[in-house]
C-alpha positions as CSV (number, residue, x, y, z in Angstrom):
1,X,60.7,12.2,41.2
2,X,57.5,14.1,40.5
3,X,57.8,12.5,37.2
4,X,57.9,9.3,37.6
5,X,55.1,9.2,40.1
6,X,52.7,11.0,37.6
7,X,53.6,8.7,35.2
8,X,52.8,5.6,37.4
9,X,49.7,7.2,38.6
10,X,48.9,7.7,34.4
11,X,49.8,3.9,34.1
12,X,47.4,2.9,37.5
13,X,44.7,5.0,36.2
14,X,44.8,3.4,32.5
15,X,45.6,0.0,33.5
16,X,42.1,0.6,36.0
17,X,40.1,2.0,33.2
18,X,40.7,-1.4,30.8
19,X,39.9,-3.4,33.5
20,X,36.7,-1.5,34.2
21,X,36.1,-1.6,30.2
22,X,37.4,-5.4,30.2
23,X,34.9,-6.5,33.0
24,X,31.7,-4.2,31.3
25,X,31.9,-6.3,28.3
26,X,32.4,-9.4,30.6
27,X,29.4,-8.1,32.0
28,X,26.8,-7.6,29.3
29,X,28.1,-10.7,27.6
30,X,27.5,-12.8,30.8
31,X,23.6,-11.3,30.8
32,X,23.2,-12.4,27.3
33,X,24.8,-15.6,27.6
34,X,22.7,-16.1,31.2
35,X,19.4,-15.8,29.3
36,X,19.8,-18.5,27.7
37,X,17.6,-17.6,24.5
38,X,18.4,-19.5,21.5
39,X,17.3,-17.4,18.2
40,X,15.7,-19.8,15.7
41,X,13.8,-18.8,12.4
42,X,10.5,-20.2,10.7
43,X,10.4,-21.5,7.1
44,X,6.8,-19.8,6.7
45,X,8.1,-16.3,4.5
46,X,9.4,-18.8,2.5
47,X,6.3,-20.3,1.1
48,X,7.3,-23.7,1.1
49,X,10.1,-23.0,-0.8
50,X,11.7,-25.1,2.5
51,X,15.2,-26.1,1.1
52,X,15.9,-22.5,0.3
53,X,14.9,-21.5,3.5
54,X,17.3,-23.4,5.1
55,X,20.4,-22.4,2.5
56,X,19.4,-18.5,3.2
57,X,18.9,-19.0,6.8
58,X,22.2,-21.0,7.5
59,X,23.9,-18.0,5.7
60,X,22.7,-15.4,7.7
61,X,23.9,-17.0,10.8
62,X,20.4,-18.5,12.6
63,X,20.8,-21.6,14.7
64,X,17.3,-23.6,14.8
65,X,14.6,-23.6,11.9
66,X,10.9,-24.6,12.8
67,X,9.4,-26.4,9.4
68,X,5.6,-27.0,8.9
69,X,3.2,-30.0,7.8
70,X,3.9,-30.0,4.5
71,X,7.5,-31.2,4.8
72,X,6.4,-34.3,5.9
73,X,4.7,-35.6,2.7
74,X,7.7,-35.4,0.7
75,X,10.1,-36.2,3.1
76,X,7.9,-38.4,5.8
77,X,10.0,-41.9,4.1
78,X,13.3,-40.5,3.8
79,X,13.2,-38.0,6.9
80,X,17.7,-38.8,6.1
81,X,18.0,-36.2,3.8
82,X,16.0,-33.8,5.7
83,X,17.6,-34.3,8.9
84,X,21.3,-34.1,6.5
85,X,20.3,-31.2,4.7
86,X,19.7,-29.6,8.2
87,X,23.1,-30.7,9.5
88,X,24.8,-30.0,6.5
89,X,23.6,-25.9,7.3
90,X,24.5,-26.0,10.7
91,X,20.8,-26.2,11.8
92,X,18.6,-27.5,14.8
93,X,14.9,-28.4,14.2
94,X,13.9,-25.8,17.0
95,X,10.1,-26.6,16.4
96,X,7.5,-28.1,13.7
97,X,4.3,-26.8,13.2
98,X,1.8,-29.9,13.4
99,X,-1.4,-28.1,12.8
100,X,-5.3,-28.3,14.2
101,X,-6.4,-29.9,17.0
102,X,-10.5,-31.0,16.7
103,X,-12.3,-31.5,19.6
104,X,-15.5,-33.0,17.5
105,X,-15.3,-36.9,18.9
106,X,-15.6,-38.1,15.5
107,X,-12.1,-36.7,14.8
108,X,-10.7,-36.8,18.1
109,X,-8.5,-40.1,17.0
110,X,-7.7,-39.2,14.1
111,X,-6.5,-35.6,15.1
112,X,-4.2,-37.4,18.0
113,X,-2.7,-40.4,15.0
114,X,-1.5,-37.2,12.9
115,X,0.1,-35.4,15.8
116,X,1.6,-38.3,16.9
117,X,2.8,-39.3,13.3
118,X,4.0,-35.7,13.1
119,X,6.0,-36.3,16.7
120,X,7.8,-39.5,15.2
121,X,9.0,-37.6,11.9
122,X,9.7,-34.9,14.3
123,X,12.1,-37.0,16.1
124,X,13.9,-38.8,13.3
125,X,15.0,-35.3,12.5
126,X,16.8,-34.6,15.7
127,X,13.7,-32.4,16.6
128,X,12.3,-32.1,20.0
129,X,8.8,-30.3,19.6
130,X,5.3,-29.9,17.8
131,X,3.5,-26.8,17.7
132,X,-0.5,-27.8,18.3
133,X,-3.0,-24.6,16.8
134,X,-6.9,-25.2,15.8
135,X,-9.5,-23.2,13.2
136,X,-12.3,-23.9,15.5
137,X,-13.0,-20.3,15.7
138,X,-16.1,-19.7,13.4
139,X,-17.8,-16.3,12.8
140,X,-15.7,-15.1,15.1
141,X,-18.0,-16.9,18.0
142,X,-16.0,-16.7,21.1
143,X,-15.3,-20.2,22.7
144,X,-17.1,-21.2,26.4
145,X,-14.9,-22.2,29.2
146,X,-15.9,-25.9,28.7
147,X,-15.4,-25.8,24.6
148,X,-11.4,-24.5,26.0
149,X,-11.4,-27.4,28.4
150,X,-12.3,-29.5,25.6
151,X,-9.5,-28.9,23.6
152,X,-7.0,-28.7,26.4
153,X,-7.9,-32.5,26.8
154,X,-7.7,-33.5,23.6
155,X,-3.8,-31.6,23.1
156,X,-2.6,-33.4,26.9
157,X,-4.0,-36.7,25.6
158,X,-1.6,-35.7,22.0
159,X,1.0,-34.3,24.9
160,X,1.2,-37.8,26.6
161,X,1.5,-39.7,23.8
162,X,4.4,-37.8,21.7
163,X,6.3,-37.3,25.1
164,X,6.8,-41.0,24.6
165,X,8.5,-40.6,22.0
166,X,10.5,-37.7,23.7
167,X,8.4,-34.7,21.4
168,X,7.0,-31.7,23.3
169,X,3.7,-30.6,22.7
170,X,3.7,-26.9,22.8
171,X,-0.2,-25.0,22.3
172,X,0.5,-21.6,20.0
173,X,-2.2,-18.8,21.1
174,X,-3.0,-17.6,17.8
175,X,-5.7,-14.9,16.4
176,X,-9.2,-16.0,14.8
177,X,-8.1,-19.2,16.4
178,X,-9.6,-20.8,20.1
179,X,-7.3,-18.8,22.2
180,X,-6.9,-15.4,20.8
181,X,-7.6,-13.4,23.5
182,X,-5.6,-13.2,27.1
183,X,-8.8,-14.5,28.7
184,X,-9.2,-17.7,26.7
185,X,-5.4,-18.2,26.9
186,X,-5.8,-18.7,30.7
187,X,-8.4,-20.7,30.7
188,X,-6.6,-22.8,28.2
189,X,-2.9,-22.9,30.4
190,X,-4.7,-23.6,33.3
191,X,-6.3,-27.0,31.9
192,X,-3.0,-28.1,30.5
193,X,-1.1,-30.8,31.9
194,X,2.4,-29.6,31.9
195,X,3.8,-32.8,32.1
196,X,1.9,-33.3,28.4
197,X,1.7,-29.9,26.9
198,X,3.5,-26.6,27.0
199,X,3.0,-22.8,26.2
200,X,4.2,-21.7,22.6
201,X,3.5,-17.9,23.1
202,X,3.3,-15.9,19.9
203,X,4.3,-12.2,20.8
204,X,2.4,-10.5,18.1
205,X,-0.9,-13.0,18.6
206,X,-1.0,-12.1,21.7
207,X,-0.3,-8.5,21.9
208,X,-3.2,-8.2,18.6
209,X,-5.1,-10.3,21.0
210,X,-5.6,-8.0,23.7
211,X,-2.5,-8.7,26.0
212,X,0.8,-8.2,27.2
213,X,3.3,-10.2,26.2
214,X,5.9,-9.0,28.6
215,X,3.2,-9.7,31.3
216,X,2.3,-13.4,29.7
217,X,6.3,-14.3,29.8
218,X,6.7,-13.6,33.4
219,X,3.0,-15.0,34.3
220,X,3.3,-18.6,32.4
221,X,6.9,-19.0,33.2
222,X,6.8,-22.1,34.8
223,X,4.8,-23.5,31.5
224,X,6.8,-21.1,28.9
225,X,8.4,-23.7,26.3
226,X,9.3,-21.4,23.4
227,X,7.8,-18.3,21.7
228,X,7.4,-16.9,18.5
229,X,9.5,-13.4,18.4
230,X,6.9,-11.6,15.9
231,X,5.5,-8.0,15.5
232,X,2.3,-7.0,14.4
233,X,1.1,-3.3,12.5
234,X,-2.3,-2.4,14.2
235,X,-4.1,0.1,13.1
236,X,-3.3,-0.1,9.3
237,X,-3.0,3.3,7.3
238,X,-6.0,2.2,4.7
239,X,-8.1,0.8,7.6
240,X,-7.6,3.4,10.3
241,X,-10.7,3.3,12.1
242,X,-10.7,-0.4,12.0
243,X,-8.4,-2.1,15.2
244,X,-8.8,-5.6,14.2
245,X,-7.1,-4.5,11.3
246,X,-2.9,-5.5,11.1
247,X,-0.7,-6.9,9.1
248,X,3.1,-8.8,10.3
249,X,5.8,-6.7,10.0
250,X,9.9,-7.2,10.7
251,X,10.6,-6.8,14.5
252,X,10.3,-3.3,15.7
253,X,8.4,-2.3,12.4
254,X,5.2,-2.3,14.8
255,X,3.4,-2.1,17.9
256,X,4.6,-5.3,20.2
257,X,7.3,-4.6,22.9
258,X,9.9,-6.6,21.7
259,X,12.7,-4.9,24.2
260,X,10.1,-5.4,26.9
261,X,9.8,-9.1,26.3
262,X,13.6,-9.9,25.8
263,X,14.2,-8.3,29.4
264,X,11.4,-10.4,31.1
265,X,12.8,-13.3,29.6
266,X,16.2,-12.6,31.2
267,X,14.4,-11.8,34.1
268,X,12.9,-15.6,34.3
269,X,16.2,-17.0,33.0
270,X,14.3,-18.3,30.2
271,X,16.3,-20.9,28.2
272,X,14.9,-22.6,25.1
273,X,13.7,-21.2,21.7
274,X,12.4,-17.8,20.7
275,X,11.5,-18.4,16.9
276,X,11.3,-14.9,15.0
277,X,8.4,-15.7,12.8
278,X,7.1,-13.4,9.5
279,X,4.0,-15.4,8.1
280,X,4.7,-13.4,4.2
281,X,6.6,-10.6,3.1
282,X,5.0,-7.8,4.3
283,X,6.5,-5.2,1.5
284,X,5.9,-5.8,-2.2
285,X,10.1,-6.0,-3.5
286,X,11.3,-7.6,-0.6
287,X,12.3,-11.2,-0.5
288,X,12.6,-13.5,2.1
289,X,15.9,-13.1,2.9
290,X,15.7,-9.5,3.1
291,X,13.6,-9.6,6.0
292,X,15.3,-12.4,7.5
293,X,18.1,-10.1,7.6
294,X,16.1,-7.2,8.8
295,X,15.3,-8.9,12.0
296,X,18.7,-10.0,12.6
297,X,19.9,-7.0,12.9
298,X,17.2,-5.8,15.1
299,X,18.1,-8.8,17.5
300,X,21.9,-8.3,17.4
301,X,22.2,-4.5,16.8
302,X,18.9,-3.3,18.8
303,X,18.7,-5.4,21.1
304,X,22.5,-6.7,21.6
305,X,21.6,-10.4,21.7
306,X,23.4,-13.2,19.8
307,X,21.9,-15.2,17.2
């Protein structure tokens, strides 16, 4: 009798302990399924070598691509192939980088006429966004409130025109750029029209920039369309005393939070595109693919998240 009660007690207890293990991984998988973070990967390591960038980035498992201006030369009358050659790697135009917005008058048209041509190529490649940066920054001369203001009008007046075509217009803080620091960031979200144009935060960018990226997700979360998942080196080992100094490196190679940023991101229930973006090799012998590969397996085996 004693015997049989031990064993069903043995039987209770184990049949309770897969349950508990059962409803853990339930769990965890229900957090990274309610973030709602789709991983996508830009063509930029690549150096325009675009169609190989989508072969090697298909194989490795990545969803969404984002592809730059100068696909749309070669492919701007036949955007069919491009669109098939995506489809035919399983891959989703998470975002195209459109290039500089001018705020000089002269140029104010013909700055809007590219974005907008931009938007419609966008959108005959099942795309839904365009990524808006400038090079107005010169000598490093810090912008005025009004010059940000300025440029915040001419990207909403882009903004309204693409979202007729159904394109997002997403602004990308960048370094040496209007924008780079926290401070001009605000000034810029602020004077966006969110109905028009949205927040492309750039992880490393901003972190080089002064900020805290983890801080800037939960802040701009009602404007947050998409981030670039990125890391930056700062200080570099043959510039020590130099902090403006840094180079990109593979996620978790250097000094931005990344763990930090996924968690406030599942703390706003963010759901849309984080882009992991490596603007070159950062190590002479590695390729491409290498570090593509690199920073999936930080994403999936650091940081337990799904491509």
């Amino acid at each position: 009798m004693q015997e049989t009660v031990n064993r069903r007690q043995f039987l209770t207890s184990a049949g309770l302990s897969a349950l508990a293990l059962t409803a853990g991984a339930d769990l965890l998988a229900g957090t990274l399924k309610k973030s709602g973070l789709k991983i996508g990967y830009s063509s930029i390591t690549w150096e325009n070598k675009d169609e190989q960038a989508i072969k090697d980035l298909a194989s490795l498992g990545y969803k969404g691509i984002q592809l730059r201006a100068n696909t749309f030369s070669p492919y701007k009358a036949k955007p069919s192939e491009l669109k098939a050659l995506l489809e035919q790697n399983g891959l989703t135009l998470a975002m195209f980088s459109s290039g500089n917005v001018e705020v000089d008058p002269a140029k104010r048209q013909s700055t809007i006429d590219v974005h907008v041509a931009h938007a419609s190529f966008v959108k005959a490649l099942g795309g839904s966004a365009i990524q808006l940066t400038n090079s107005l920054r010169k000598n490093n001369q810090a912008p005025t409130t009004e010059e940000l203001k300025k440029l915040a009008e001419v990207m909403n007046e882009i903004g309204r025109q693409t979202a007729d075509l159904g394109i997002q217009a997403t602004y990308h803080n960048h370094m040496n750029q209007w924008g780079e620091t926290p401070e001009e960031v605000d000034v810029l979200v602020q004077a966006m029209n969110p109905k028009h144009v949205r927040l492309l935060l750039d992880i490393a960018h901003y972190k080089q920039g002064g900020g805290d990226p983890a801080k800037a997700v939960r802040q701009y979360k009602d404007i947050l369309y998409a981030l670039h998942l990125k890391d930056t080196k700062s200080p570099l080992p043959e510039k020590p005393n130099d902090p403006k100094a840094y180079k990109f490196v593979e996620l978790g190679q250097g000094n931005v939070d990344v763990p930090a940023v996924f968690a406030a991101l599942r703390d706003i229930k963010f759901n849309g595109w984080g882009v992991v973006e490596l603007d070159r090799v950062p190590d002479p012998g590695k390729t491409a693919l290498q570090c593509a590969q690199i920073n999936k397996d930080y994403i999936t085996k650091t940081l337990n998240t799904a491509l």
